[in-house]
TORKOL-4160 file (C-alpha; in steps of 0.2 Angstrom, whole numbers, padded with zeros to 4 digits, m for minus):
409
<pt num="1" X="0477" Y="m0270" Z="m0353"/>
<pt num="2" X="0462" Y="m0279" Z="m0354"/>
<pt num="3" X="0459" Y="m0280" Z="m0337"/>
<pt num="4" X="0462" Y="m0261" Z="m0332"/>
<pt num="5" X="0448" Y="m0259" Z="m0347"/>
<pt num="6" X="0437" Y="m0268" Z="m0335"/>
<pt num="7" X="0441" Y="m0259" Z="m0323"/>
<pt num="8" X="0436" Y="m0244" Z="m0327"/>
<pt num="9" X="0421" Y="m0247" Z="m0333"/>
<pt num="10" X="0417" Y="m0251" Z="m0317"/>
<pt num="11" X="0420" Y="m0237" Z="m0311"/>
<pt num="12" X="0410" Y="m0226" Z="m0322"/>
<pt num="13" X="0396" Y="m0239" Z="m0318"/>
<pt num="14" X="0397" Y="m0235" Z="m0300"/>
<pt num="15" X="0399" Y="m0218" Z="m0303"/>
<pt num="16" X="0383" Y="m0216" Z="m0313"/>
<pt num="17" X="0373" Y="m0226" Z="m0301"/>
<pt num="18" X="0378" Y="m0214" Z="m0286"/>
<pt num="19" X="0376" Y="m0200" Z="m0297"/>
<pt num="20" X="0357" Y="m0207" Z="m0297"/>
<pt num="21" X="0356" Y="m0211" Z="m0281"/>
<pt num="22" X="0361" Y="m0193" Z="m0276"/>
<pt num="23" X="0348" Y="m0186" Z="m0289"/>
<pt num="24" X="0334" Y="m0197" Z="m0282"/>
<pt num="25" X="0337" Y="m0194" Z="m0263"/>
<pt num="26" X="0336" Y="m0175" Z="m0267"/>
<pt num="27" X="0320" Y="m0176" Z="m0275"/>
<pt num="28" X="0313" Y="m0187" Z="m0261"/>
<pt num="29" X="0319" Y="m0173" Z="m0248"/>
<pt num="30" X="0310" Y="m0162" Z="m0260"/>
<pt num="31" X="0295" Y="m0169" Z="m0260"/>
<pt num="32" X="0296" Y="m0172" Z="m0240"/>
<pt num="33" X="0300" Y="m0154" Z="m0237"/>
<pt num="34" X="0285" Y="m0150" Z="m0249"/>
<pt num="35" X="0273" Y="m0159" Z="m0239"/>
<pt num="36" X="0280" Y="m0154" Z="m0221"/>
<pt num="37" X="0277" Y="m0135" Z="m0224"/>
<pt num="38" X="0266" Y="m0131" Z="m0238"/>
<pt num="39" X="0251" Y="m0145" Z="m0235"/>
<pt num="40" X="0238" Y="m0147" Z="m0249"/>
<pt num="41" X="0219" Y="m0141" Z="m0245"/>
<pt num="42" X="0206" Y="m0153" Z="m0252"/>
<pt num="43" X="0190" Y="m0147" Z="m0252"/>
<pt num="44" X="0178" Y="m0155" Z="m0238"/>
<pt num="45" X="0168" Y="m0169" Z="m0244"/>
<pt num="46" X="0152" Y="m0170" Z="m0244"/>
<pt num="47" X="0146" Y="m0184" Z="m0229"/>
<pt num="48" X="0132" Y="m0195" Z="m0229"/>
<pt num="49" X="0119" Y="m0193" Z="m0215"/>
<pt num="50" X="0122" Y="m0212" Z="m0213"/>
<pt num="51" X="0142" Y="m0211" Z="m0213"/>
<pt num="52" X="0141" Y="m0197" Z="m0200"/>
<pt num="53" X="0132" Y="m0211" Z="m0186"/>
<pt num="54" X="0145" Y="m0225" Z="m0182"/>
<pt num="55" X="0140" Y="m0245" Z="m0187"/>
<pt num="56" X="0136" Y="m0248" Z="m0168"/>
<pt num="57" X="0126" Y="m0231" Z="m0163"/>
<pt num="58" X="0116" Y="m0236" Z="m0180"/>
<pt num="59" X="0113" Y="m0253" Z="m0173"/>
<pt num="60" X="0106" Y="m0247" Z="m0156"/>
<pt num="61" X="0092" Y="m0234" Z="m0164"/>
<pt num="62" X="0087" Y="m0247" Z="m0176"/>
<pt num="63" X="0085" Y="m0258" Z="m0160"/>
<pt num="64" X="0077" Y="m0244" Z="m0150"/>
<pt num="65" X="0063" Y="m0239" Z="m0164"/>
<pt num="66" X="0059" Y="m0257" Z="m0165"/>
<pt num="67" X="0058" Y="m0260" Z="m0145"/>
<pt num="68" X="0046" Y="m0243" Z="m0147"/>
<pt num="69" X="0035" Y="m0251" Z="m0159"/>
<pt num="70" X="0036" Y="m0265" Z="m0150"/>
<pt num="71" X="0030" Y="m0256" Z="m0135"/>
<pt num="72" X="0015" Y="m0246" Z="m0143"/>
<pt num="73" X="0007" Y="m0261" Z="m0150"/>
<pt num="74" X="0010" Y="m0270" Z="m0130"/>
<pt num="75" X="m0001" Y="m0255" Z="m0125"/>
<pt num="76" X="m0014" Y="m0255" Z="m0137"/>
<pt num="77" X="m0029" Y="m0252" Z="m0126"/>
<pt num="78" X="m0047" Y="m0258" Z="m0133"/>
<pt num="79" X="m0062" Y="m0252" Z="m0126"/>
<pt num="80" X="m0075" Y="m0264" Z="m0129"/>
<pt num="81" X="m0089" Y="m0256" Z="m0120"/>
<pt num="82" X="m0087" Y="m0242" Z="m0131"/>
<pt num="83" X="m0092" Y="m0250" Z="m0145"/>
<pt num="84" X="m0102" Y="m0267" Z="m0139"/>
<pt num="85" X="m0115" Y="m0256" Z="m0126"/>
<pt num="86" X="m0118" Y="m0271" Z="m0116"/>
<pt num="87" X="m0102" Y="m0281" Z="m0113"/>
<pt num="88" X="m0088" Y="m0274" Z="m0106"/>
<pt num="89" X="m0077" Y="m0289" Z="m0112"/>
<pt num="90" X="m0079" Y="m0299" Z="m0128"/>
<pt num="91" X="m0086" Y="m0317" Z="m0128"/>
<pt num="92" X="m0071" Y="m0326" Z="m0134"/>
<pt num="93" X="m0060" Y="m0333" Z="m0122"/>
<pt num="94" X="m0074" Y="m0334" Z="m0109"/>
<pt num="95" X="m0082" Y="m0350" Z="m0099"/>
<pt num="96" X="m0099" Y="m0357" Z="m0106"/>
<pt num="97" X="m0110" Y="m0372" Z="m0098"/>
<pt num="98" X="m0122" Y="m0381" Z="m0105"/>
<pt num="99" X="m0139" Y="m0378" Z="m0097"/>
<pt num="100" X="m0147" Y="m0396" Z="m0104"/>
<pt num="101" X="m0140" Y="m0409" Z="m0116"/>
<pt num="102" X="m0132" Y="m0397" Z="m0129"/>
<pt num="103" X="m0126" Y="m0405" Z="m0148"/>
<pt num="104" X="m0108" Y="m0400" Z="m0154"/>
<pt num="105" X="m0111" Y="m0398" Z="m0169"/>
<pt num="106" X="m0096" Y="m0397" Z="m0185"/>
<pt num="107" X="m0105" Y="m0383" Z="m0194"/>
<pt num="108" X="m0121" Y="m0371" Z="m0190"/>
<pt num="109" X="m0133" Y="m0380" Z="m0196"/>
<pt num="110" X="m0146" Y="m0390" Z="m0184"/>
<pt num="111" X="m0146" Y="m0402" Z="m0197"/>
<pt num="112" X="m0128" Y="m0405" Z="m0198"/>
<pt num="113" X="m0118" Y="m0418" Z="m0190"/>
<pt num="114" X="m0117" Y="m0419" Z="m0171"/>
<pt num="115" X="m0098" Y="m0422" Z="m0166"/>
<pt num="116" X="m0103" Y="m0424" Z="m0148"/>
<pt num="117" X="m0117" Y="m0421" Z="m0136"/>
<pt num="118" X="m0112" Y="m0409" Z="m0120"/>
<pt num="119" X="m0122" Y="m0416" Z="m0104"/>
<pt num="120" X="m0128" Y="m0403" Z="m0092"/>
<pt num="121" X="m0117" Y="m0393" Z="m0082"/>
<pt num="122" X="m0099" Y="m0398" Z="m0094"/>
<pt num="123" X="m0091" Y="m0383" Z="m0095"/>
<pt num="124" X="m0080" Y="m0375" Z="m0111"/>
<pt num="125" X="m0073" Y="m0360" Z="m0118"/>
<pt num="126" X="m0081" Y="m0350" Z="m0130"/>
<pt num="127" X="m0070" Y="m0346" Z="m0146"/>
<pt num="128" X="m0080" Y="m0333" Z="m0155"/>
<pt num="129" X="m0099" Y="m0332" Z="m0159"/>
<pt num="130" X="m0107" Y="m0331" Z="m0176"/>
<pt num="131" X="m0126" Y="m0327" Z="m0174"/>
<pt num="132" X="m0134" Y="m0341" Z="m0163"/>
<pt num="133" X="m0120" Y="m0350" Z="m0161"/>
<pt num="134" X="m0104" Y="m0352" Z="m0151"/>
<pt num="135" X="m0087" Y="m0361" Z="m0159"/>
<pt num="136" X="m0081" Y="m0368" Z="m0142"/>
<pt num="137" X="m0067" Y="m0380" Z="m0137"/>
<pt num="138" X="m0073" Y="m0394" Z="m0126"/>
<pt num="139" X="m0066" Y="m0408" Z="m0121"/>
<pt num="140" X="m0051" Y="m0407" Z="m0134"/>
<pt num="141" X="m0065" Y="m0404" Z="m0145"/>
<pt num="142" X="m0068" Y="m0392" Z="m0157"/>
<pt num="143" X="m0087" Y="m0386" Z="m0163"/>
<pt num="144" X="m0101" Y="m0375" Z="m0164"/>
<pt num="145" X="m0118" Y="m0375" Z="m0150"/>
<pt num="146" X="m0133" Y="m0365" Z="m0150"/>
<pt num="147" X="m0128" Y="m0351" Z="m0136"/>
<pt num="148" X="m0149" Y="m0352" Z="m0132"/>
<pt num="149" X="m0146" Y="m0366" Z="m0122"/>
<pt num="150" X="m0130" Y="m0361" Z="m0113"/>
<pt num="151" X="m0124" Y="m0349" Z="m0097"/>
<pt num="152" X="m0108" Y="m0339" Z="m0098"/>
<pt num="153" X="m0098" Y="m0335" Z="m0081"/>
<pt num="154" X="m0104" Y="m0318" Z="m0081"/>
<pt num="155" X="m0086" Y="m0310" Z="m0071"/>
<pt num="156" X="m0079" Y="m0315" Z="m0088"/>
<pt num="157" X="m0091" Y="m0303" Z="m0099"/>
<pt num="158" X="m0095" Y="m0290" Z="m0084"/>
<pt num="159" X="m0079" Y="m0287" Z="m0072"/>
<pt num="160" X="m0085" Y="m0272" Z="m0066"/>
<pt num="161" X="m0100" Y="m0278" Z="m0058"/>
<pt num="162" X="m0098" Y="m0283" Z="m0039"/>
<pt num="163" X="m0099" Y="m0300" Z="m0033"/>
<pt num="164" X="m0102" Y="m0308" Z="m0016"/>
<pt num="165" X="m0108" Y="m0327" Z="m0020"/>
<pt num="166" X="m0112" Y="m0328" Z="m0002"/>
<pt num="167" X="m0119" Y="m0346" Z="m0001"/>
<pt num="168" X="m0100" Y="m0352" Z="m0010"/>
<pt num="169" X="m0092" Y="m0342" Z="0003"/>
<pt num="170" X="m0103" Y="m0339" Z="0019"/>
<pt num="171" X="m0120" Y="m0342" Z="0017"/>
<pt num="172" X="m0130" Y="m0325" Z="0022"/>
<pt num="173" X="m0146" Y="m0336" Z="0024"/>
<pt num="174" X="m0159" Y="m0332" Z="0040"/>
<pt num="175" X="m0177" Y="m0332" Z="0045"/>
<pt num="176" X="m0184" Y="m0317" Z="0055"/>
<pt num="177" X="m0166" Y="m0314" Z="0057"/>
<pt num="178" X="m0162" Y="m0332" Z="0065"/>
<pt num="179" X="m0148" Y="m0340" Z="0057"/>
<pt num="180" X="m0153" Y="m0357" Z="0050"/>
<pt num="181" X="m0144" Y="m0372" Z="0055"/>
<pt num="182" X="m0134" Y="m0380" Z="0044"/>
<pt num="183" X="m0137" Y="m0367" Z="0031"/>
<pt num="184" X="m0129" Y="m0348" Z="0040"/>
<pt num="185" X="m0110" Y="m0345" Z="0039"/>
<pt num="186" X="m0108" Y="m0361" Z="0027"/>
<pt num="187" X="m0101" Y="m0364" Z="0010"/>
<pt num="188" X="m0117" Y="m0373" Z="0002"/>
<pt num="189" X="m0106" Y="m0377" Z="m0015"/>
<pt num="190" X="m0088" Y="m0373" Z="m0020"/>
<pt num="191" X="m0089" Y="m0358" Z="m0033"/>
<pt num="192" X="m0075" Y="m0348" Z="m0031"/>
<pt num="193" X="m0056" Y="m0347" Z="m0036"/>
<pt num="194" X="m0041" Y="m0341" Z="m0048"/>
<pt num="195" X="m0050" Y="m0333" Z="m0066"/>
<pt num="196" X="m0033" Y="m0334" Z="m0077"/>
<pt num="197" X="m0044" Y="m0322" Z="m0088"/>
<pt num="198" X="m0046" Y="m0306" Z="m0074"/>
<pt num="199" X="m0032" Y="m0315" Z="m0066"/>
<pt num="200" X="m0039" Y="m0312" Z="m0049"/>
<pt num="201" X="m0047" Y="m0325" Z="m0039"/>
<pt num="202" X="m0068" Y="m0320" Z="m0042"/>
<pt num="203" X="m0081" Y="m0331" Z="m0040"/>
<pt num="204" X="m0091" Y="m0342" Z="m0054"/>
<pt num="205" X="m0110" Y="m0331" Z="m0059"/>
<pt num="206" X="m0117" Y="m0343" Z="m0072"/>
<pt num="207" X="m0131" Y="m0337" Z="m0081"/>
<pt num="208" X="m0141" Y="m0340" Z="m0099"/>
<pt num="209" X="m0131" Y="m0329" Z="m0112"/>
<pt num="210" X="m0148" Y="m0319" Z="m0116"/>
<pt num="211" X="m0150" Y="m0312" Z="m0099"/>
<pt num="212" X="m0133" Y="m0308" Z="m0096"/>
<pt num="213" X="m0136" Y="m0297" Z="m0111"/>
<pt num="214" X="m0150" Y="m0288" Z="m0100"/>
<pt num="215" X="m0140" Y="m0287" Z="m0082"/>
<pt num="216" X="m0126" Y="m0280" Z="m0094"/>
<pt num="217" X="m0140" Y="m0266" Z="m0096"/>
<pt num="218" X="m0143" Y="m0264" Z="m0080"/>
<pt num="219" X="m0125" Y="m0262" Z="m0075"/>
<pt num="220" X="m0122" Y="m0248" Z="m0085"/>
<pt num="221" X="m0138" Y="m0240" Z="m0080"/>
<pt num="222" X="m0133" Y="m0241" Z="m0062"/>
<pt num="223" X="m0115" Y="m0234" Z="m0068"/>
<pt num="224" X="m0120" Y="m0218" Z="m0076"/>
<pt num="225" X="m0129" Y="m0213" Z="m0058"/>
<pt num="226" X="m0111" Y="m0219" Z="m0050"/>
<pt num="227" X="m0118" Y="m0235" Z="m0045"/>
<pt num="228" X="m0116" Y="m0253" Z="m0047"/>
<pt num="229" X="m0126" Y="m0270" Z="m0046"/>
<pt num="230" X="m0118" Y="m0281" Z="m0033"/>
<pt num="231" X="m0124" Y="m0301" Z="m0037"/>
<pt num="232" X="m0126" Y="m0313" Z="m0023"/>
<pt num="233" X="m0133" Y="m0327" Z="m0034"/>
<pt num="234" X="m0138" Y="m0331" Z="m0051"/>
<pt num="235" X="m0136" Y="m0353" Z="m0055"/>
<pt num="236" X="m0141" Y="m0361" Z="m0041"/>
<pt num="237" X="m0138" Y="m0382" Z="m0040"/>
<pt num="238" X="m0153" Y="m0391" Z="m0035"/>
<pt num="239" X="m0146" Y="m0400" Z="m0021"/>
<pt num="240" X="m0140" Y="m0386" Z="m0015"/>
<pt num="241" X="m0161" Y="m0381" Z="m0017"/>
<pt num="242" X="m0168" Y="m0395" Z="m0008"/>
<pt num="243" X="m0156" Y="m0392" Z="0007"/>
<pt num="244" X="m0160" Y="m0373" Z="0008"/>
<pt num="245" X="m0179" Y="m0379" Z="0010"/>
<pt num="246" X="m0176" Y="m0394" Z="0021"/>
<pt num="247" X="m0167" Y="m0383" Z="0032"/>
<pt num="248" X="m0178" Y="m0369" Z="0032"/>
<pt num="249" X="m0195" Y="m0382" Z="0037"/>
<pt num="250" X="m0185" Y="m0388" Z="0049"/>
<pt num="251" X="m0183" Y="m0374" Z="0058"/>
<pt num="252" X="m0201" Y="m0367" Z="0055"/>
<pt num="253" X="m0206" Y="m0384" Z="0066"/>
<pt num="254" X="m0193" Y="m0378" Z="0079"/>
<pt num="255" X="m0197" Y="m0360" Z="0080"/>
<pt num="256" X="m0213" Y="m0352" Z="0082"/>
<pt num="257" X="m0208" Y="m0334" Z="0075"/>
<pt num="258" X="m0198" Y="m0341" Z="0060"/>
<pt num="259" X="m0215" Y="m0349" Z="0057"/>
<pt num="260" X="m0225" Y="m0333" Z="0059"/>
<pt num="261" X="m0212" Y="m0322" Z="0050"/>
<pt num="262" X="m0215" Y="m0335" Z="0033"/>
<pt num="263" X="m0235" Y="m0336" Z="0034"/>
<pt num="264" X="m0238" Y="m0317" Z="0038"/>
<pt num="265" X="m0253" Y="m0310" Z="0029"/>
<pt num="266" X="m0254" Y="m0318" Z="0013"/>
<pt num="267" X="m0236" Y="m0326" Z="0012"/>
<pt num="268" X="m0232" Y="m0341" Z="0013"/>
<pt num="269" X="m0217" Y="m0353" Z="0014"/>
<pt num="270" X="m0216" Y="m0356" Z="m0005"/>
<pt num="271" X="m0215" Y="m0337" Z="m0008"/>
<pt num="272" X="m0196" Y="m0339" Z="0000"/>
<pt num="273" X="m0190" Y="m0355" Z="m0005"/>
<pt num="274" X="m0195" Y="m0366" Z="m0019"/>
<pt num="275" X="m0198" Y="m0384" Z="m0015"/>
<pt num="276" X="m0195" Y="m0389" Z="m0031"/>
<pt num="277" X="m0185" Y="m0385" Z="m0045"/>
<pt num="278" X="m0183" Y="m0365" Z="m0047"/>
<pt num="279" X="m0178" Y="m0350" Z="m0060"/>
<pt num="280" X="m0162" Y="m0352" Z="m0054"/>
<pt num="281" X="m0161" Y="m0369" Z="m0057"/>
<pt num="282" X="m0164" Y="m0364" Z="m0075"/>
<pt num="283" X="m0152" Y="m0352" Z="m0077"/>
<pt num="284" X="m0163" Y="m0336" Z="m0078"/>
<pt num="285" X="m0164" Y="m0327" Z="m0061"/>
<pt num="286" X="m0153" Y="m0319" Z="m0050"/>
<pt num="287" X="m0150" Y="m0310" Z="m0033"/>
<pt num="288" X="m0145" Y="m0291" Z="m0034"/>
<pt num="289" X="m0143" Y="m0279" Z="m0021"/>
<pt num="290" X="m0138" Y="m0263" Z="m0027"/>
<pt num="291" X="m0122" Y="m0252" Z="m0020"/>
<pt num="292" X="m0113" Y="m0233" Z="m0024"/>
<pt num="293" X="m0095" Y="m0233" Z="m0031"/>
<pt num="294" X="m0085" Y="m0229" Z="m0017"/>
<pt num="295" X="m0067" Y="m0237" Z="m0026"/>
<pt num="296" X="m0062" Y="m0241" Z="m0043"/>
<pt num="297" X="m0046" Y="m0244" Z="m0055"/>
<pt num="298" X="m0042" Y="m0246" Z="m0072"/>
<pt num="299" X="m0038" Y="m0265" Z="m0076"/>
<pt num="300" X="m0034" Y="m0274" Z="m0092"/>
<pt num="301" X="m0038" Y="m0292" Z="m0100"/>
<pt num="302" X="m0025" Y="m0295" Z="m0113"/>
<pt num="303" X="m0028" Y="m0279" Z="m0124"/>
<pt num="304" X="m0044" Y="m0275" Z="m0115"/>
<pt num="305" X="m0047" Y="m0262" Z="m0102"/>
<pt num="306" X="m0062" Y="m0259" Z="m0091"/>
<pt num="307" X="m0068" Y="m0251" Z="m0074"/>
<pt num="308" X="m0065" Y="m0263" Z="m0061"/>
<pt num="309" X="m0075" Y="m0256" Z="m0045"/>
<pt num="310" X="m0064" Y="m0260" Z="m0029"/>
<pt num="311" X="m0077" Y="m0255" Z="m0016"/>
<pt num="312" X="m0093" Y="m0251" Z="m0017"/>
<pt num="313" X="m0105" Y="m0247" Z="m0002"/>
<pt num="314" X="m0122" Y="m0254" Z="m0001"/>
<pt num="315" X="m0138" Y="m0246" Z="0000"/>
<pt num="316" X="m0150" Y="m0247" Z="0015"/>
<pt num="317" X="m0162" Y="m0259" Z="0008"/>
<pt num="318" X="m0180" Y="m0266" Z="0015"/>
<pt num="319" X="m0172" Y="m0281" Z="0023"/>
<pt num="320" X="m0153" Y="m0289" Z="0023"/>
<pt num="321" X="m0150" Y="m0300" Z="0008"/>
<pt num="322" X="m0156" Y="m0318" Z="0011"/>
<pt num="323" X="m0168" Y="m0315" Z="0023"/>
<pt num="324" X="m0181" Y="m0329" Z="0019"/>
<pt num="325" X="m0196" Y="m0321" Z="0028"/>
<pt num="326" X="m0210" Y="m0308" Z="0024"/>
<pt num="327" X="m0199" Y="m0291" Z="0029"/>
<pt num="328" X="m0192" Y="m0295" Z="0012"/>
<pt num="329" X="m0207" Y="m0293" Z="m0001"/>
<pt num="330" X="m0207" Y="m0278" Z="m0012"/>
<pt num="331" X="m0224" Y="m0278" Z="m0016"/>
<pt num="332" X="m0241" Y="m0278" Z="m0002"/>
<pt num="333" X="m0246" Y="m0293" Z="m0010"/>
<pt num="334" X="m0241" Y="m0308" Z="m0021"/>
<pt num="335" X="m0241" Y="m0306" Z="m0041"/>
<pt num="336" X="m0236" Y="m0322" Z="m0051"/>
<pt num="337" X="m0218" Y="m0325" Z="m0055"/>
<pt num="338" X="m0224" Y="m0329" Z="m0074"/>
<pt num="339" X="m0235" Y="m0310" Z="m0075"/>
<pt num="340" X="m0226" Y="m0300" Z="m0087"/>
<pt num="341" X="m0238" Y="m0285" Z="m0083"/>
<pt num="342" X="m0246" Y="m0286" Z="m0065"/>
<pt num="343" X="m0232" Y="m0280" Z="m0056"/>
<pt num="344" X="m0232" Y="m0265" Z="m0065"/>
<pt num="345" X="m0248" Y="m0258" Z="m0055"/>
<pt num="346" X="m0245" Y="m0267" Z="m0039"/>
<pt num="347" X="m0244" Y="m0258" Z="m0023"/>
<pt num="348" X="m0226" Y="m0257" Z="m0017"/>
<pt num="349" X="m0222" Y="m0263" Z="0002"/>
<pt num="350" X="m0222" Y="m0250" Z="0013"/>
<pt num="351" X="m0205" Y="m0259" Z="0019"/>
<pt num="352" X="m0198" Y="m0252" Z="0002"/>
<pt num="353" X="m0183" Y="m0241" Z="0001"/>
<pt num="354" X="m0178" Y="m0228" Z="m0012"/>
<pt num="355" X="m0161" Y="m0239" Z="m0017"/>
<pt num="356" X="m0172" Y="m0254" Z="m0018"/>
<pt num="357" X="m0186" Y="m0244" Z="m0029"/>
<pt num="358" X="m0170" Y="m0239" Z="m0039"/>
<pt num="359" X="m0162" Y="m0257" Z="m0040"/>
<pt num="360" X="m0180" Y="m0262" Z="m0049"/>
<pt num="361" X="m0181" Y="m0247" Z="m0059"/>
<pt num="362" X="m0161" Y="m0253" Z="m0067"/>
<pt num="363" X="m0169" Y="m0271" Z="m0067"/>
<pt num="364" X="m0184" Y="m0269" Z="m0074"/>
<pt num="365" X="m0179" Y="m0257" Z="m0088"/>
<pt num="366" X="m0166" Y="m0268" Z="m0093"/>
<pt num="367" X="m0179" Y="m0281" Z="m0099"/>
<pt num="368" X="m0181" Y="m0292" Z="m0080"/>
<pt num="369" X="m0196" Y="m0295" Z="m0072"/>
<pt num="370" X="m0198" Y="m0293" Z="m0050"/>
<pt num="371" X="m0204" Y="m0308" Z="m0039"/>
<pt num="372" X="m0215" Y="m0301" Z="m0027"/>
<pt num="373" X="m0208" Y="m0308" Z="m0012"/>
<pt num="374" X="m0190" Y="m0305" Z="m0013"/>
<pt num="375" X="m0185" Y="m0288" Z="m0017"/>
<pt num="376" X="m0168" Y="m0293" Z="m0025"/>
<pt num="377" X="m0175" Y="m0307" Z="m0035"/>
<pt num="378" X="m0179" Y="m0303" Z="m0052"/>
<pt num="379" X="m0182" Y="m0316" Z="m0067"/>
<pt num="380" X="m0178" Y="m0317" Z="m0088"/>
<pt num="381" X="m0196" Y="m0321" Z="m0094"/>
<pt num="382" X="m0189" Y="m0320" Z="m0112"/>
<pt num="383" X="m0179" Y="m0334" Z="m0108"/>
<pt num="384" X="m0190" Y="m0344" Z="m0100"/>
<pt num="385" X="m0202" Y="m0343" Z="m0115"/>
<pt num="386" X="m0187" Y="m0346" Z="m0124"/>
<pt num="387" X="m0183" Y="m0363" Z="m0118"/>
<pt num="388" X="m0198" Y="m0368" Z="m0114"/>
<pt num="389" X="m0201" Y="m0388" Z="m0109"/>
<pt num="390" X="m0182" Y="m0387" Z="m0114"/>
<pt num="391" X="m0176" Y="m0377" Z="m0099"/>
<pt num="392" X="m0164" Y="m0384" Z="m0087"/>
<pt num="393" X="m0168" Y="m0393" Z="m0070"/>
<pt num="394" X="m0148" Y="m0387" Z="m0062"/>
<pt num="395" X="m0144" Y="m0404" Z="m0056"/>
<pt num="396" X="m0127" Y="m0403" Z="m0057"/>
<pt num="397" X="m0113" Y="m0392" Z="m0048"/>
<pt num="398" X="m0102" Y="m0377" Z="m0059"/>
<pt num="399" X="m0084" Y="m0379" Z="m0049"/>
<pt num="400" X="m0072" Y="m0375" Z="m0063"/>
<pt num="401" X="m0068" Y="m0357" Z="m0077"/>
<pt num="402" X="m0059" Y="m0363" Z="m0094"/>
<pt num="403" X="m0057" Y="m0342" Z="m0096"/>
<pt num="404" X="m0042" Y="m0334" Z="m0104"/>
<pt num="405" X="m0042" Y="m0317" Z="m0110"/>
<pt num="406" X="m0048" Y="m0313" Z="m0127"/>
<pt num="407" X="m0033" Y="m0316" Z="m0139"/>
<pt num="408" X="m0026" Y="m0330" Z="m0129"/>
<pt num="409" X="m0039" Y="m0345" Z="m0132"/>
């Protein structure tokens, strides 16, 4: 009896659980057939600008404004003539040489401690400048010299100026149009090579800081008629001196017309080539012809851009460059190389050409004086009284640049 009891209330137990079973499998079908034909509408959500750009698109703008900015600041372009006048690069990071025995000193005082003496001719680079002084790197040295006493490599501060160094190259040098032996078509000192600065092999043009300051001047004088200087020479050894003259007396005992061509008139073999120690030597003269702008580019030193002139032709001028005789004077008669006012009212030579009166004009405005018997001579008398007894005698050689371009040093 007991056990049909059990029974059956096992069976009721079934039955209710498949009694639920049914119920909840009709309500799931319900609720399946509900979403299958009459779907819900949501209204649309509002998207964030950000949520609408996937992670990697994202990524790759944020990326590209960066390489952008990275970009504009690459091509930054500073034009230092515009504000400086003079210069068309900024001192820092160019070559300076010590004219004479310079101090490096640890401060800019005169009276401060000196680190190290520079001897005449040692090269460095030039830092920055602060008044009259120059914080250089010489030497694995660090310290300040008085830039009064120093030349700077003048491609390094001028690069549009052309420059032909033709005694580091080819020597241009003749007598009554005679090549001299052992002087025409050599290399008379080693001055030209790679300048990481302008990177572009140009030649070494050392010259006392003050007057590159005034052929600066002249430059752009020439520039605004679409002109431009073209330097054959400025520093000049002193070995390099004594053999021009050697060679050139040699000759004049060889050749009676090289002779006469010297000692016409009032000229005379001094006038041409000193004997002794010369301007150039002391790091205040130079050789300048004088040329139109037939060529030019757009180039850049580090964030710097300037006009480099690619070509340029050269004027007609009273005799070809180098020509150590009396078809190159500029004036009928000598005037002192020391006269600060006589060549004003000298007689020109009747030799003279326009170009070469224009050359003078850009010089001589520009702060430089004329030597009488060589029209593209002309001198820095400030610098000469300037130095003083101090001034430099150039005997040593200039062979090597320490430039880079202005942020780089």
């Amino acid at each position: 009896m007991r056990r049909k009891k059990r029974n059956a209330v096992i069976l009721i137990v079934c039955a209710l659980a498949l009694a639920a079973l049914g119920v909840l499998g009709f309500f799931v079908l319900s609720m399946e057939k509900h979403d299958r034909f009459s779907p819900q509408k949501f209204p649309p959500q509002k998207q964030e600008s950000r949520a609408a750009v996937p992670a990697s698109s994202h990524s790759e703008a944020t990326a590209n404004q960066v390489i952008e900015i990275e970009l504009e600041e690459e091509e930054e372009e500073i034009n230092y003539l515009e504000t400086n006048g003079i210069f068309e690069l900024p001192v820092s990071g160019s070559s300076g040489y010590a004219s004479v025995p310079v101090g490096l000193y640890g401060e800019t005082d005169e009276n401060g401690e000196i680190l190290a003496v520079l001897a005449p001719g040692d090269g460095f680079r030039i830092c920055r400048e602060a008044g009259n002084w120059w914080l250089v790197e010489a030497d694995g040295m660090r310290g300040w010299v008085m830039h009064r006493y120093c030349m700077v490599n003048l491609p390094d501060l001028l690069p549009s100026i052309v420059y032909r160094v033709d005694n580091a190259k080819a020597s241009l040098l003749r007598s009554s149009g005679k090549a001299i032996p052992g002087l025409t078509g050599e290399v008379l000192y080693q001055a030209y090579g790679w300048n990481p600065r302008l990177e572009r092999e140009e030649f070494i043009v050392p010259v006392l800081y003050e007057m590159a300051k005034k052929i600066g001047k002249a430059q752009q004088s020439a520039a605004e008629d679409g002109n431009t200087l073209i330097i054959y020479e400025a520093f000049r050894p002193y070995e390099v001196q004594r053999r021009i003259a050697a060679s050139l007396e040699a000759l004049m005992a060889a050749d009676a017309e090289v002779l006469e061509g010297v000692n016409r008139g009032p000229w005379s073999e001094g006038w041409f080539v000193a004997t002794r120690i010369s301007n150039h030597q002391r790091g205040y003269a130079i050789d300048v012809s004088l040329g139109a702008v037939t060529g030019r580019e757009e180039s850049r030193s580090g964030s710097y851009v300037y006009s480099r002139i690619t070509d340029a032709a050269e004027y007609e001028m009273p005799s070809p460059m180098h020509e150590l005789s009396a078809a190159a004077v500029c004036f009928e008669n000598p005037i002192s190389s020391g006269d600060r006012e006589a060549w004003k009212t000298a007689a020109p030579a009747q030799t003279m050409t326009p170009a070469a009166s224009l050359l003078q004009r850009y010089c001589t405005e520009a702060g430089m004086s004329p030597l009488a018997s060589e029209w593209w001579h002309f001198n820095d008398l400030d610098c000469r009284d300037a130095l003083g007894e101090q001034a430099g005698t150039g005997q040593f050689f200039i062979d090597a640049v320490y430039s880079v371009p202005p942020e780089d040093f």
